[in-house]
C-alpha positions in Angstrom: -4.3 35.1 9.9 -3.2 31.7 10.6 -0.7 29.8 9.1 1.1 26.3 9.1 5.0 25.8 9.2 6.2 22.5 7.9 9.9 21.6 8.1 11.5 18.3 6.9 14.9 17.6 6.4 16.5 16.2 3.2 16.4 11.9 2.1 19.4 10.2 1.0 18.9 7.0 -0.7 22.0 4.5 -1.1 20.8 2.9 -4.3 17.7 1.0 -5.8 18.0 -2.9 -5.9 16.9 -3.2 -9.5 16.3 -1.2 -12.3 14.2 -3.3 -14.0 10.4 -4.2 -13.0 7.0 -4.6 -13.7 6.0 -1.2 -15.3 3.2 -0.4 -12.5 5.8 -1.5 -9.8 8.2 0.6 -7.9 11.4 -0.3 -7.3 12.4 -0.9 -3.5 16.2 0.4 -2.2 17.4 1.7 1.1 17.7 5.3 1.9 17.9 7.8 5.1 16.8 11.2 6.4 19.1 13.8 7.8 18.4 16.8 9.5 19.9 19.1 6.8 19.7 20.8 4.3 16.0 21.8 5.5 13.1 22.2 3.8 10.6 25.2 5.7 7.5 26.3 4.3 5.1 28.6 5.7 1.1 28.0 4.2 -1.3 30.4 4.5 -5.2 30.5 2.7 -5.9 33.3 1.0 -9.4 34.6 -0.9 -7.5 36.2 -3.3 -5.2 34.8 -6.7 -1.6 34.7 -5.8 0.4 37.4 -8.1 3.6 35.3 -8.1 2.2 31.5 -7.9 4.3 29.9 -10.6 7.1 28.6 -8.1 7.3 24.7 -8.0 5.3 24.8 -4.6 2.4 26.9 -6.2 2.0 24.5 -8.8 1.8 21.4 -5.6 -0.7 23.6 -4.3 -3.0 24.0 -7.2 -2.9 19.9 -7.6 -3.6 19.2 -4.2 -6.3 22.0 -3.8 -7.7 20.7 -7.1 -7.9 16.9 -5.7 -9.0 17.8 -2.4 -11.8 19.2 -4.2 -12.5 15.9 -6.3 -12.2 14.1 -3.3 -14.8 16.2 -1.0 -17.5 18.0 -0.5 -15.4 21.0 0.8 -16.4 24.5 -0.8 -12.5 25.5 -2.2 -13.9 27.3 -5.5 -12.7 30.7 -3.5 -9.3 29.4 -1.6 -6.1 29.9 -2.5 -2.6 28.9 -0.8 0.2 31.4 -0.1 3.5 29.6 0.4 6.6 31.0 1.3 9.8 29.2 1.0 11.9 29.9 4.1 14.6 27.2 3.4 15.0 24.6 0.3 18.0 22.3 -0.6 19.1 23.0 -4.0 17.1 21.0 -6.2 18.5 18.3 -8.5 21.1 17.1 -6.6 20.1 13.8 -4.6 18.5 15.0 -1.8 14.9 14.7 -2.6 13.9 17.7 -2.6 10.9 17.9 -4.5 9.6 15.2 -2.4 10.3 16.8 0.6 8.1 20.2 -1.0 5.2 18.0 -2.6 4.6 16.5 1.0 5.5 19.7 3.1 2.6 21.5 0.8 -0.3 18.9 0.7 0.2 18.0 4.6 0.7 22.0 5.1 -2.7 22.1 3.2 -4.8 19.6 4.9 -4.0 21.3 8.0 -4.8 24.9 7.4 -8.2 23.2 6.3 -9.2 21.3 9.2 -8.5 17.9 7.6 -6.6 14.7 8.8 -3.2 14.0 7.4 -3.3 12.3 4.4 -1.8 9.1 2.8 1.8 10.0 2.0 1.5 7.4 -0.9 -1.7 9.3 -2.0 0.5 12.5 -2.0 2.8 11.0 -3.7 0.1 9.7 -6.9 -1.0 12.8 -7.1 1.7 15.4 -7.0 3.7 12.7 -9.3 6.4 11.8 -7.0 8.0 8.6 -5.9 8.2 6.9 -9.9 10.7 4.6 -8.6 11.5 4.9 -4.7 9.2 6.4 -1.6 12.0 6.7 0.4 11.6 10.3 0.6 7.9 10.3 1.2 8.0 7.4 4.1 11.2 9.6 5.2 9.0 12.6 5.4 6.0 10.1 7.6 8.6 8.7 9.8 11.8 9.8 9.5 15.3 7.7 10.2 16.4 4.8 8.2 14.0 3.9 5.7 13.6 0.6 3.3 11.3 0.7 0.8 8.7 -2.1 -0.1 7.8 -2.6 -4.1 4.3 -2.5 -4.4 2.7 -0.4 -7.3 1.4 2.9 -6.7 -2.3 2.0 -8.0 -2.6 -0.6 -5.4 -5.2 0.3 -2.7 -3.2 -0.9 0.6 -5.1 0.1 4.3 -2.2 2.7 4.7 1.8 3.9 3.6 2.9 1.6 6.7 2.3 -1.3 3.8 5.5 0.4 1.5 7.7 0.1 4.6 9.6 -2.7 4.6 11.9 -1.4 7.4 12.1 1.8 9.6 15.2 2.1 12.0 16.4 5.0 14.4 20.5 5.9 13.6 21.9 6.5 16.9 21.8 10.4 17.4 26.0 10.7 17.8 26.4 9.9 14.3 27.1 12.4 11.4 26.9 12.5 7.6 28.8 14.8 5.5 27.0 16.1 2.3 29.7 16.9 -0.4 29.0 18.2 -4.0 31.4 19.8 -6.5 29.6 22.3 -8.6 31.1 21.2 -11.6 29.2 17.5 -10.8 27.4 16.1 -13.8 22.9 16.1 -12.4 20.7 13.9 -13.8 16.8 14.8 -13.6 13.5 14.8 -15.2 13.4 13.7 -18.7 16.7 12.9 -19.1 16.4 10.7 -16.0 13.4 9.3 -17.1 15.2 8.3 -20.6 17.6 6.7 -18.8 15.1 4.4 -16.8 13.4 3.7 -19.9 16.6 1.5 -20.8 16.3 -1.0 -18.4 12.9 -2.0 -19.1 14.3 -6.2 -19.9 17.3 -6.1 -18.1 17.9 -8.8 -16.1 18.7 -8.3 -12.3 20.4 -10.7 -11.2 22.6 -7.9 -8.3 19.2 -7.5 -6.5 19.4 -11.0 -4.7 23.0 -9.6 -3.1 21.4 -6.1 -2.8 18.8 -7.1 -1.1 20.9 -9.3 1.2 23.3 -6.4 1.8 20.2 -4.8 3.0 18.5 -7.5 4.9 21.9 -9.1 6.6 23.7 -6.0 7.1 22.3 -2.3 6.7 19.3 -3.0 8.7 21.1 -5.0 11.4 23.8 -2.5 11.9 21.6 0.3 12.0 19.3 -1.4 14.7 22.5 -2.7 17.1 24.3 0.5 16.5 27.4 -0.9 14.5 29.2 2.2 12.8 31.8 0.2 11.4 29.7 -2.6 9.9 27.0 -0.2 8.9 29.4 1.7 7.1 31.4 -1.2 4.9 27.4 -2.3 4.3 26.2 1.2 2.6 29.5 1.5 1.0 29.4 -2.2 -0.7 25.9 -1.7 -1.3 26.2 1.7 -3.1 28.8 0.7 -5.3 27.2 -2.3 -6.6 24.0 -0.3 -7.0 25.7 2.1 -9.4 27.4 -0.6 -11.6 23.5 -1.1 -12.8 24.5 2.8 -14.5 28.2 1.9 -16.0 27.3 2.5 -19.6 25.6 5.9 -18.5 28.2 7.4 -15.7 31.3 5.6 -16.7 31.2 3.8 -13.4 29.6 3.3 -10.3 29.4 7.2 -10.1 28.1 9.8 -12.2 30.9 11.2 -13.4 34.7 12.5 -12.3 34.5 14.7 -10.2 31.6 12.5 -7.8 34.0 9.9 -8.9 36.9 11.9 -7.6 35.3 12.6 -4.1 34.6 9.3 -3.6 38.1 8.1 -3.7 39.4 11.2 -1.7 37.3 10.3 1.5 38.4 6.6 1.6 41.7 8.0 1.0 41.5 9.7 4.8 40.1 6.2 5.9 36.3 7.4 6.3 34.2 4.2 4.7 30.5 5.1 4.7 31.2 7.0 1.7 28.2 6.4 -1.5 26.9 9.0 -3.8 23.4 9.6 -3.0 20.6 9.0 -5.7 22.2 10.4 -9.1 24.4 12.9 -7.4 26.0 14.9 -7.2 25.9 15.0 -3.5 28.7 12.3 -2.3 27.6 11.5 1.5 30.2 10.2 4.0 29.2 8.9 7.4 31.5 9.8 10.6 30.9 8.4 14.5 30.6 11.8 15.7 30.4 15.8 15.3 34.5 15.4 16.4 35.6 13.2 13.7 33.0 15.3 10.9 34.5 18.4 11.4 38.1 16.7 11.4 37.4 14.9 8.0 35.2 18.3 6.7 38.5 20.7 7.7 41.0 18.0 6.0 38.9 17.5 2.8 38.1 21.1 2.4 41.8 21.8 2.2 42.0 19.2 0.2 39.6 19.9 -2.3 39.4 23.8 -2.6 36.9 26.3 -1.6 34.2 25.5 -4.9 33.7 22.0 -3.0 30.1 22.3 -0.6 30.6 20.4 2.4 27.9 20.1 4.7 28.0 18.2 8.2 24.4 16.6 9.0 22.8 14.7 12.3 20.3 11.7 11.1 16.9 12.9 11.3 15.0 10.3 13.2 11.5 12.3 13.6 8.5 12.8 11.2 8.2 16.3 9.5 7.1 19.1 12.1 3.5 20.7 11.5 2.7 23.3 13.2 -0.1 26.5 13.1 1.7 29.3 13.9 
């Protein structure tokens, strides 16, 4: 039988530039994709019901079968999708995961079928992802350095090039180390939501230097290659991304122990250091695989065997589709 493998890597994002916006609008920021923790689905069509289809990607399926079939004239009364999970990132902790496994299952989908790739903003509408950010979703299209453009998702624009503001290559030599603390406070779903609903008047006045930060330093870094000035950049930018979240985190962080990693990796003189999303995962950029696993063995020592450290490459490609 033939099947499609998809494999994506995971999206950090470096912080929104407001948190308060039109309701149908999203909410633009700055974000990039690395190579892991992977996401690896294998998709295959099936005539029968699955027994065990109540895993997150089942329920993905069943939406996207079910608009495919609103959307078409294709006979799917009798088709069902088999998905097995080869690889996922642990859910919940800032690395857009269920982005990565909405996409990875419609686009794995559309190609068992015969069909052309779909809209990655229309993936997003329908599977209910991207409320606030499609970093992870134009990560997943295009991979590398990704800045986000604020248009509502109910706008009708000729394609998801329209939501990209910006889309750089990171030189391949770099590294980013993924760090999380299992004790690290994780902020999701409704709770998150509840939290967004907060900031519905809030003024904004930190998204003019945000935006600057992003428009007169990230991007022009990334572009010439400038690992020192693209790290002071993400790091300034982070932090005053997560002061809009003081009264909920207690800081710029979410919590302690994030909190606690943060100040630990400047400590050893590594500056790219930002918490991605909510957290927990802390990332920390490094020039090369030499100085990563330098910084990973000092900070592991440091910190104790509980802490996860991960060292990633930048992933600069679009998510890999392939029939097998």
């Amino acid at each position: 039988m033939t099947s499609v493998v998809v494999t994506t890597g995971s999206r950090l994002h470096f912080g929104l530039t407001r948190v308060c916006a039109d309701e149908s609008a999203l909410l633009n920021g700055v974000g990039v994709m690395v190579e892991s923790p992977r996401t690896c689905l294998r998709v295959n069509l099936v005539r029968q019901p699955v027994k065990d289809s109540s895993s997150r990607a089942h329920q993905f399926a069943r939406l996207w079968l079910d608009h495919l079939r609103s959307q078409s004239d294709l006979q799917l009364d009798d088709c069902f999708v088999e998905i097995d999970c080869g690889e996922l990132p642990a859910g919940h902790s800032g690395l857009g995961s269920g982005t990565q496994l909405a996409q990875s299952t419609a686009a794995g989908i559309n190609r068992l079928l015969g069909l052309p790739p779909s809209r990655v903003i229309d993936v997003a509408r329908v599977l209910d992802r991207g409320q606030r950010s499609l970093i992870g979703s134009l990560g997943f299209e295009h991979g590398g350095l990704i800045v986000d453009r604020p248009l509502s998702l109910d706008t009708k624009p000729g394609s998801s090039i329209d939501y990209l503001a910006a889309r750089v290559a990171l030189p391949d030599d770099w590294r980013v180390l993924l760090i999380r603390h299992p004790a690290a406070v994780r902020t999701f779903g409704d709770r998150e939501k509840a939290l967004f609903s907060g900031f519905e008047k809030r003024l904004c006045p930190e998204a003019v230097i945000l935006e600057s930060w992003i428009e007169n330093a990230i991007v022009p870094a990334a572009t010439s290659g400038d690992f020192a000035g693209f790290c002071q950049a993400v790091y300034e930018y982070g932090r005053l991304s997560g002061e809009y979240y003081r009264a909920i985190q207690g800081g710029p962080y979410n919590g302690p122990f994030v909190t606690g990693i943060v100040e630990k990796v400047r400590s050893m003189g590594v500056c790219g250091v930002g918490q991605s999303s909510w957290g927990p995962v802390v990332f920390a950029w490094c020039s090369d695989q030499d100085q990563a696993n330098a910084v990973a063995g000092a900070l592991q020592q440091l910190m104790g065997i509980s802490t996860m450290i991960e060292i990633s490459q930048v992933r600069n490609l679009p998510a890999e589709i392939e029939l097998n």
